[in-house]
TORMARBA-819587 format. One record per residue: residue in three letters; x, y, z of N, C-alpha, C in turn. Coordinates in steps of 0.05 Angstrom, whole numbers. Example, Ala and Ser with C-alpha at 12.3 -4.5 7.8 and 13.67 -1.06 7.14 Angstrom:
2
  aa     nu     nv     nw    cau    cav    caw     cu     cv     cw
 ala    264   -114    156    246    -90    156    264    -66    156
 ser    257    -45    142    273    -21    143    258      1    157
END
This chain:
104
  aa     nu     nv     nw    cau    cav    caw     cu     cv     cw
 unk     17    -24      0      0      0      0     18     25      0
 unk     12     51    -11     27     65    -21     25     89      6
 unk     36     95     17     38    128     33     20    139     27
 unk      8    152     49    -13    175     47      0    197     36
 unk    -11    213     16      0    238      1    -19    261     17
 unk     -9    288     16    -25    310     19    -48    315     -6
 unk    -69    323      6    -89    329    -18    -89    347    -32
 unk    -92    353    -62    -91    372    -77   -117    387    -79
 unk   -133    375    -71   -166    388    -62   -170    400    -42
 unk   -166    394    -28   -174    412      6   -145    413     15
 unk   -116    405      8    -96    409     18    -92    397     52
 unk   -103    376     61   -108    368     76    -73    353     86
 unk    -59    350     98    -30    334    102    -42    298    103
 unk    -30    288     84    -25    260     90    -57    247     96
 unk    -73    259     70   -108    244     74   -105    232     60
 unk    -95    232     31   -100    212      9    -90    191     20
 unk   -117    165     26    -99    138     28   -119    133     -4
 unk   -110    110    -23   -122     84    -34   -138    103    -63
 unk   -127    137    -62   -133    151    -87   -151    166    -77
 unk   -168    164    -51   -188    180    -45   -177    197    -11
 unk   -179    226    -17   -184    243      7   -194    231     26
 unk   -187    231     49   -200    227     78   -216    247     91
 unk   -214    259     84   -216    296     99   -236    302     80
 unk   -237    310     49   -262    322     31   -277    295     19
 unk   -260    274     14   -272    253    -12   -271    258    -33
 unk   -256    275    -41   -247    272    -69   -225    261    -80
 unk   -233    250   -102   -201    232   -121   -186    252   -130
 unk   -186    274   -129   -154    291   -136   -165    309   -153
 unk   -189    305   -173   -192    315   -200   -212    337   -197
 unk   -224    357   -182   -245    362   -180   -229    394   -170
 unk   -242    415   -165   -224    443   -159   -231    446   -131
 unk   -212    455   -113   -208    458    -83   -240    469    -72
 unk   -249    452    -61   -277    463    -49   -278    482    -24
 unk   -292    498    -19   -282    507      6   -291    500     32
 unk   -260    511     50   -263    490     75   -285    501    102
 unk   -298    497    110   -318    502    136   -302    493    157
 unk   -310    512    182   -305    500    204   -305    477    208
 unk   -336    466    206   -348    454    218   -321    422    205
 unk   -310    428    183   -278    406    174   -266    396    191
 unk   -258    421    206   -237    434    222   -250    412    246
 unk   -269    410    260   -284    405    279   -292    378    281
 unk   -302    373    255   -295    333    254   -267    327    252
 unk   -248    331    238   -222    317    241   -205    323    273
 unk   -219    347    292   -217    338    318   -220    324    334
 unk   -247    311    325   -269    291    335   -246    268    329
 unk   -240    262    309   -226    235    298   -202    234    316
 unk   -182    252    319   -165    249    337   -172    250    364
 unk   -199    254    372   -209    250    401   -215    218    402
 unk   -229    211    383   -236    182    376   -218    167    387
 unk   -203    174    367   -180    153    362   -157    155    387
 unk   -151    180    406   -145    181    432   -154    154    449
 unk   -176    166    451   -197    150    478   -192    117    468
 unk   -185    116    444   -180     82    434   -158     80    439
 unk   -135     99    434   -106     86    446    -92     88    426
 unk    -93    100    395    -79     99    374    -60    120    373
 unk    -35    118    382    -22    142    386    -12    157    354
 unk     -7    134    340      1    146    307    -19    148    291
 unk    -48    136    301    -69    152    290    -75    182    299
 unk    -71    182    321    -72    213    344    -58    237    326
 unk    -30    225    322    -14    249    312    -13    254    278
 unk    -21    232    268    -35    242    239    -58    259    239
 unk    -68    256    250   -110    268    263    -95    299    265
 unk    -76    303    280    -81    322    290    -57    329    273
 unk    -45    324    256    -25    337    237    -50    347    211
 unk    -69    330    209    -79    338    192   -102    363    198
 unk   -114    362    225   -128    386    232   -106    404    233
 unk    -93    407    231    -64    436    243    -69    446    211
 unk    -65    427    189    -56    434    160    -87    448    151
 unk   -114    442    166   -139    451    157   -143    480    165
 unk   -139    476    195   -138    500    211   -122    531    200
 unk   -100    521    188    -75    539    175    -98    543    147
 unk   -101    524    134   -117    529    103   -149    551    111
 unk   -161    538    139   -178    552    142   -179    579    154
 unk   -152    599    166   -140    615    170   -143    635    149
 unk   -126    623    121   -111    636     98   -137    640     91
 unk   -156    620     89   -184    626     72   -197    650     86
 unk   -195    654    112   -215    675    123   -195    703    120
 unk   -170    708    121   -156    732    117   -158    740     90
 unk   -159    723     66   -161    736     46   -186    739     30
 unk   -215    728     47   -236    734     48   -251    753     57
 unk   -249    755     80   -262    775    101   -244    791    106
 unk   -218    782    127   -199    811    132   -191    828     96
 unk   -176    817     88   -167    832     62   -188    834     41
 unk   -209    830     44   -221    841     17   -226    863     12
 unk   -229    873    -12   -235    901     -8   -265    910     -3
 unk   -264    938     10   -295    954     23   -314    937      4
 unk   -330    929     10   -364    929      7   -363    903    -13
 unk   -342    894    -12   -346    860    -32   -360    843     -1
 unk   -376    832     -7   -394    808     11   -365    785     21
 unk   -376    789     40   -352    764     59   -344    735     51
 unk   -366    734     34   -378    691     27   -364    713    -14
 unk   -353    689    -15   -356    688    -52   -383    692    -65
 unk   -390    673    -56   -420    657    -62   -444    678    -66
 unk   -448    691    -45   -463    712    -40   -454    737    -53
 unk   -442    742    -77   -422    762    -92   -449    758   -117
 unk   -468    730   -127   -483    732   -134   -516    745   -132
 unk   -512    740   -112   -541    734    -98   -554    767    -96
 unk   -574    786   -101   -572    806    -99   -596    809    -78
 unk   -592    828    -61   -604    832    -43   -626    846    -43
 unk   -656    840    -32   -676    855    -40   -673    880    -14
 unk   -674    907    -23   -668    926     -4   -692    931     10
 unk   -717    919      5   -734    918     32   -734    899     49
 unk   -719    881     53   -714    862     72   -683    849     74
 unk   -666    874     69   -641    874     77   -646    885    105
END
């Protein structure tokens, strides 16, 4: 079986086992989705899991790989929210969506 690689999708450290992400589920080919907390928050869970079971080199992959989400989910919010410029919407997403100004 081949080494876990870092993901080129969510950039996750050492998820790709067997061609598939651990962290997003994607096979490599698809464009970086973006990362939620709530990522950040299960791959905690997994190294809490896997604690309370006794896996110590599961422990420190878990938690090498939440450090690498946490850092991705960092960069994503500074050059979102802190650095964007005045009056662009916080979310990408919502850059479509236009707002009805009687119930803004």
């Amino acid at each position: 079986m081949d080494a876990p690689r870092d993901c080129p999708d969510c950039q996750s450290a050492g998820s790709v086992m067997g061609g598939t992400c651990q962290v997003c589920f994607s096979e490599g080919s698809g464009a970086p989705r973006r990362l939620r907390f709530a990522d950040v928050i299960s791959e905690l869970e997994v190294a809490a899991a896997l604690a309370r079971a006794g896996s110590t080199s599961g422990v420190a992959e878990a938690c090498r790989r939440a450090r690498a989400l946490l850092e991705r989910l960092r960069g994503q919010f500074l050059s979102e929210v802190i650095l964007a410029p005045p009056g662009t919407p916080p979310v990408p997403e919502q850059a479509e969506v236009e707002l009805d100004p009687v119930h803004a």
